[in-house]
N, C-alpha and C positions, 0 to 999 in steps of 0.2 A: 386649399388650406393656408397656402402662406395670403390670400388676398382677406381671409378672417384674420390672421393675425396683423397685417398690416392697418385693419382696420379699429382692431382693440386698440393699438397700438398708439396709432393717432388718437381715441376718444380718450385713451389715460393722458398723454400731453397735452387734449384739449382742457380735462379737469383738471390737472396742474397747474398750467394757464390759468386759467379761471380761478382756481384757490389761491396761485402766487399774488394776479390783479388784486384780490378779494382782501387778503395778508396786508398788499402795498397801501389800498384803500385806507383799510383799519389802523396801519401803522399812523396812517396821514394823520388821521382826524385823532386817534386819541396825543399825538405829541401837538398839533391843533391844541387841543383842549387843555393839555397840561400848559402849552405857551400861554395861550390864553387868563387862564384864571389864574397866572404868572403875573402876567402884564396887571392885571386888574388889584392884584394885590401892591403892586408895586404903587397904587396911588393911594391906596388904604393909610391912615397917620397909623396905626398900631396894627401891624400886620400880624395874622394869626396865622400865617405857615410860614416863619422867615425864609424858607427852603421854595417857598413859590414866589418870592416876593425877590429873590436872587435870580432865577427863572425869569423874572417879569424884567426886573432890570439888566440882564445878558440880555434879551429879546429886544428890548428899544437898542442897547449898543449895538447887536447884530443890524439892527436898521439904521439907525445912522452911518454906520459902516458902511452899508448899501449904496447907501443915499449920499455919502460921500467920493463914492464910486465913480458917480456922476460927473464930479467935478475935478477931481484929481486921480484920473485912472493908472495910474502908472506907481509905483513903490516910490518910495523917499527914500530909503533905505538900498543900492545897488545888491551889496555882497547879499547871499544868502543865509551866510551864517548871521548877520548882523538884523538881517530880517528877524530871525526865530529867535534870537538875543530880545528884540524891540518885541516880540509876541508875549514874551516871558515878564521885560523889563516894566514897559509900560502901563500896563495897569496895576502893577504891583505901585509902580511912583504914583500914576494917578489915585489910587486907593490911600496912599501915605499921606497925598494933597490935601482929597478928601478929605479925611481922617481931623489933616487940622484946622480947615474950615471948621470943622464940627466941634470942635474944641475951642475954635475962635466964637465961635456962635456961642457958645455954652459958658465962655470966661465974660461975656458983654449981656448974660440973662437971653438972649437968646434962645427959640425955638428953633434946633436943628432939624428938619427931616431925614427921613431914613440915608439917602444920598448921599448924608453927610458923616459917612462911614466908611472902615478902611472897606470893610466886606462887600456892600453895595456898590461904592467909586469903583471898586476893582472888577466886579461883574460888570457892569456895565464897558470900560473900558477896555476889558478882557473878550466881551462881544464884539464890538467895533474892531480889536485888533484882530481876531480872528477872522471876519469878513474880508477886511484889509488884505491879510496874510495869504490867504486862499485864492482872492479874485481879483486883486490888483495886477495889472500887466509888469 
């Protein structure tokens, strides 16, 4: 009796297994697919989800963050609280920078692109610092 129960026992943890895989799979590809058609919008001149097109632009910051990884692996930043100060700060300045670029752009007849926004400067540099933040030594 107990080697039947030992043996349900194992097949329910085996389909557990298998639905958590199955669960982690699906998570992958549909947050896959929302980055995606994120990034895609994010080269769009008149984006039709600004909500994917913020998505698009956190998604290239989070890779240059990456990619900056590469090359300056270690914080700028020592103290830790001054870390999560810069997680907060920085894209908020970049986003401001942004912002008036887009108004410099716009005072000279200029065509600004989307980028050139406090919203989108700050997602994108809000991706990069969070990559920074997390995987930086």
């Amino acid at each position: 009796m107990e080697f039947i129960a030992e043996i349900l026992l194992e097949a329910l943890i085996a389909l557990f297994q298998a639905g958590g895989e199955v669960l982690l799979q699906m998570t992958v590809e549909i947050f896959g697919e929302v980055i995606g058609h994120g990034m895609r919008e994010s080269f769009r001149l008149k984006p039709l989800h600004p909500w994917l097109a913020a998505v698009g632009y956190f998604s290239w910051g989070a890779i240059a963050g990456g990619l900056s990884l590469w090359f300056f692996s270690a914080h700028f930043i020592q103290s830790p609280g001054l870390r999560l100060a810069n997680l907060i700060l920085s894209p908020v300045i970049a986003g401001l920078i942004m912002a008036k670029i887009g108004a410099w752009r716009r005072n000279r007849d200029q065509e600004p692109i989307r980028l050139d926004s406090f919203a989108y400067g700050c997602c994108l540099a809000f991706g990069m610092a969070l990559v920074r933040y997390l995987w930086a030594k």
